[in-house]
C-alpha positions, -999 to +999 in steps of 0.1 A: -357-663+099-337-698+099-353-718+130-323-721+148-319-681+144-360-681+157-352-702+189-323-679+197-349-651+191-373-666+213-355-679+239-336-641+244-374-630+247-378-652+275-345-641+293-352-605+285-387-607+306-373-624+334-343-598+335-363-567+332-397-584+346-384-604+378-401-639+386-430-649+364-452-675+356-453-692+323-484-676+315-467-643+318-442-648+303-460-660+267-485-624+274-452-604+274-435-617+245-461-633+221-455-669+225-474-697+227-474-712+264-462-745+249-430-727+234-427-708+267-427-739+288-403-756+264-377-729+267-378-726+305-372-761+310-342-756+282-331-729+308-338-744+340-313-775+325-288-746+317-287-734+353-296-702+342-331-701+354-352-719+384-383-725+397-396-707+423-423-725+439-465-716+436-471-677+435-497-667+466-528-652+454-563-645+464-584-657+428-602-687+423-580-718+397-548-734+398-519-713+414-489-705+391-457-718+396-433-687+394-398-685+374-370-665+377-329-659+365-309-673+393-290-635+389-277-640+422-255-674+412-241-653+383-211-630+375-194-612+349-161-604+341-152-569+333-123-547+323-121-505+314-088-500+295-097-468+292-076-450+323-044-433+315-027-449+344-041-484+352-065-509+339-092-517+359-113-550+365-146-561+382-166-587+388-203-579+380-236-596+391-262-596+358-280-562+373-244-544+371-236-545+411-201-551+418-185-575+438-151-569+435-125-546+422-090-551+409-065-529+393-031-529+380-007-504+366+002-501+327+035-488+332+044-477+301+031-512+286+019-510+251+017-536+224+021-568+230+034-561+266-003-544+270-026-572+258-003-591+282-011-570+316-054-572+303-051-612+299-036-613+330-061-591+354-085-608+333-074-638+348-071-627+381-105-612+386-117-650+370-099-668+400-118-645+423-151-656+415-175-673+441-198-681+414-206-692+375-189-664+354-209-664+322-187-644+301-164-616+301-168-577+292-135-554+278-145-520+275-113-506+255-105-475+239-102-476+199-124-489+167-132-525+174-150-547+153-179-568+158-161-599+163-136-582+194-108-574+174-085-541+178-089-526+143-068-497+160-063-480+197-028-458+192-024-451+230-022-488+234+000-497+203-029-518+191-029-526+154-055-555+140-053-572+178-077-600+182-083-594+217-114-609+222-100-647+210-071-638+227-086-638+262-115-663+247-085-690+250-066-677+278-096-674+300-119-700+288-150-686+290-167-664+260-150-627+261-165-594+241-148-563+234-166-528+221-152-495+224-156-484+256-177-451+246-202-479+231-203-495+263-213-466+285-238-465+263-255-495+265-250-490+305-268-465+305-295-480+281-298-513+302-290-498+340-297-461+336-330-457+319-319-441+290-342-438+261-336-467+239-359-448+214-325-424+206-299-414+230-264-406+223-234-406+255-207-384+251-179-394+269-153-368+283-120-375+292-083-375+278-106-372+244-138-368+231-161-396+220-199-415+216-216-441+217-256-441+201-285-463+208-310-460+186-346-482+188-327-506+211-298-512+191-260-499+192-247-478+154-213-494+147-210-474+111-193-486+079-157-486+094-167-499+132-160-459+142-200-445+147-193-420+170-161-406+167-170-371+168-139-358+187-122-353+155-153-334+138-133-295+135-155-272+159-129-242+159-111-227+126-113-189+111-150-183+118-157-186+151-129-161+169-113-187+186-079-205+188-072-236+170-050-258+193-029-290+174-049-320+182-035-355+185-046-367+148-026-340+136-052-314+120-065-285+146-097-271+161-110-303+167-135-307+192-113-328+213-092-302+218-119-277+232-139-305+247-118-328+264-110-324+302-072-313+298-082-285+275-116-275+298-089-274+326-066-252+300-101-229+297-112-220+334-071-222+349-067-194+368-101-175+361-124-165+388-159-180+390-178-159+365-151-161+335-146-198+342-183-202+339-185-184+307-150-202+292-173-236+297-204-216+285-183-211+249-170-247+251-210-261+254-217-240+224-191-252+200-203-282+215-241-279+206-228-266+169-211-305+168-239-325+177-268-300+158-263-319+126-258-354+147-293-351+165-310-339+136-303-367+113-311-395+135-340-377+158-323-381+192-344-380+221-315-374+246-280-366+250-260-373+283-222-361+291-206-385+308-171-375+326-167-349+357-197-333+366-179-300+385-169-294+342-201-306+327-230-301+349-236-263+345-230-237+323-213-262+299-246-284+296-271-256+296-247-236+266-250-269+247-290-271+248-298-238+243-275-245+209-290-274+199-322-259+201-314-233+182-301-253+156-329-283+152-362-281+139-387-279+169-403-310+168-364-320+177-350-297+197-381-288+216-388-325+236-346-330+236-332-336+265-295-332+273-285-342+308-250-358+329-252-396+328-263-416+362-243-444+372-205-428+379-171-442+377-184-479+372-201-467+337-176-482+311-173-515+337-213-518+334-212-516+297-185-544+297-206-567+314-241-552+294-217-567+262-221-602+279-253-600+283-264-593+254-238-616+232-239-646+254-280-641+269-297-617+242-305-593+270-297-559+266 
């Protein structure tokens, strides 16, 4: 490791402590992360100079020495930036304190915008949410649908007529402060990694919406794949001349693709109309071609959890319990046994938090 790539290293050890740990002394600090005390104190005082860290006075205890003066992120001084471009009808924006709380909340239509036009409307609610802040932004977060590379670009999103679009420089300049961009299944991902106790060990989060797709953490870290599309498993074909159902057209132009049984508009299609039984077992079927998807997925990388993240009413039920009973069926023990497939925890906000988990992580090293 080059030393400048070891101080960044080291000094993302010490931020990740405080983050996760709260105030600590120096002491602590060098137990938790293997440092020597003199490197510890070096890179507080680094941070303390950056404003991104303080001291907090003497630490109150009953033993017998020198008390410990106590360190801590000044969390409450700093905010995020972030945007979900996911919603059919309007892009939203946030501003976001380091533990994921929002402050505020902005929103504005697309109105047909796409292109150009689009990138626009983002740069400009980006800007807006940025003139609201009542404190140090440290970054921004763009949670946006498509495949996007590591550097922010676009590579493609088709329902935003976004071809090779360097959004993430884009906003860089307009906004002035460092901006990331990640797919925004990725980023409910890493929210629910860094706010929802997910496993960092293996988890994979589905998300459900107008389509089908995932993001998947594995030993801490997020799978981007060969092309910058790890995940895209809507388009895996769930439903053809073997399994006695329909094959309905899907949007990439091939049919029975999982999106098209999976997503919400075609669970709607499913359960219109039934009564409570037969829409119960139309979502039943739907978790099983579900669990036939992801067999092969969990398998291969050893997942210790799955979690469905979109409208519980459609996935918390017959749906979820269909799928585990399938994956079970279909793993080896040792997987399936201890898997566990549940509905994700934090809500609505979920792709917001992953926008400003992206900051954290590219511009702190805390994830």
């Amino acid at each position: 490791m080059l030393p400048g790539h070891a101080r960044a290293h080291n000094r993302a050890l010490v931020l990740g402590h405080l983050f996760r740990t709260g105030p600590s002394s120096r002491a602590d600090i060098a137990r938790s992360t293997g440092l020597t005390r003199v490197t510890v104190s070096d890179l507080v005082g680094e941070l303390v100079d950056e404003g991104l860290v303080a001291d907090l006075g003497v630490r109150t205890e009953n033993r017998v020495g020198k008390p410990a003066t106590l360190v801590g992120m000044r969390t409450d001084e700093l905010a995020i930036v972030a945007l979900d471009l996911t919603d059919d009808a309007e892009a939203l924006g946030a501003l976001l304190t380091p533990h994921g709380e929002v402050l505020l909340r902005r929103s504005v239509p697309w109105s047909g915008r796409a292109g150009a036009a689009a990138v626009d409307l983002v740069r400009e609610l980006a800007r807006e949410v940025l003139a609201a802040a009542d404190r140090r932004v440290i970054g921004a977060g763009i949670a946006s649908p498509g495949v996007i590379d590591p550097d922010g670009t676009v590579v493609q999103a088709p329902n935003r007529g976004w071809q090779d679009v360097p959004l993430a420089a884009l906003l860089t300049e307009a906004l002035g402060v460092p901006v990331h961009v990640a797919n925004d299944a990725d980023t409910r991902a890493l929210a629910e990694f860094t706010y929802g106790g997910a496993a960092g060990s293996g988890t994979l989060v589905l998300t459900i919406g107008a389509g089908v797709g995932a993001g998947v953490v594995v030993d801490g870290g997020l799978l981007r794949g060969t092309h910058f599309a790890a995940g895209e498993i809507g388009h895996v074909t769930v439903v053809d001349a073997t399994t006695g159902e329909q094959p309905y057209p899907c949007a990439c132009g091939r049919y029975g693709c999982l999106e098209t049984v999976l997503s919400v508009p075609a669970l709607r299609r499913r359960t219109a109309g039934l009564d409570h039984d037969s829409a119960a077992a139309a979502l039943a079927s739907a978790g099983r071609l579900l669990g036939l998807a992801l067999a092969p997925v969990v398998s291969v990388l050893d997942l210790a959890e799955v979690l469905l993240s979109g409208p519980p009413e459609l996935l918390d039920g017959p749906l979820l319990a269909a799928a585990l009973d399938t994956l079970r069926e279909r793993t080896m023990p040792v997987i399936g046994s201890g898997l566990v497939v549940r509905t994700g925890s934090l809500g609505e906000d979920v792709a917001l938090a992953g926008a400003a988990v992206l900051v954290l992580s590219g511009q702190l090293g805390v994830s």
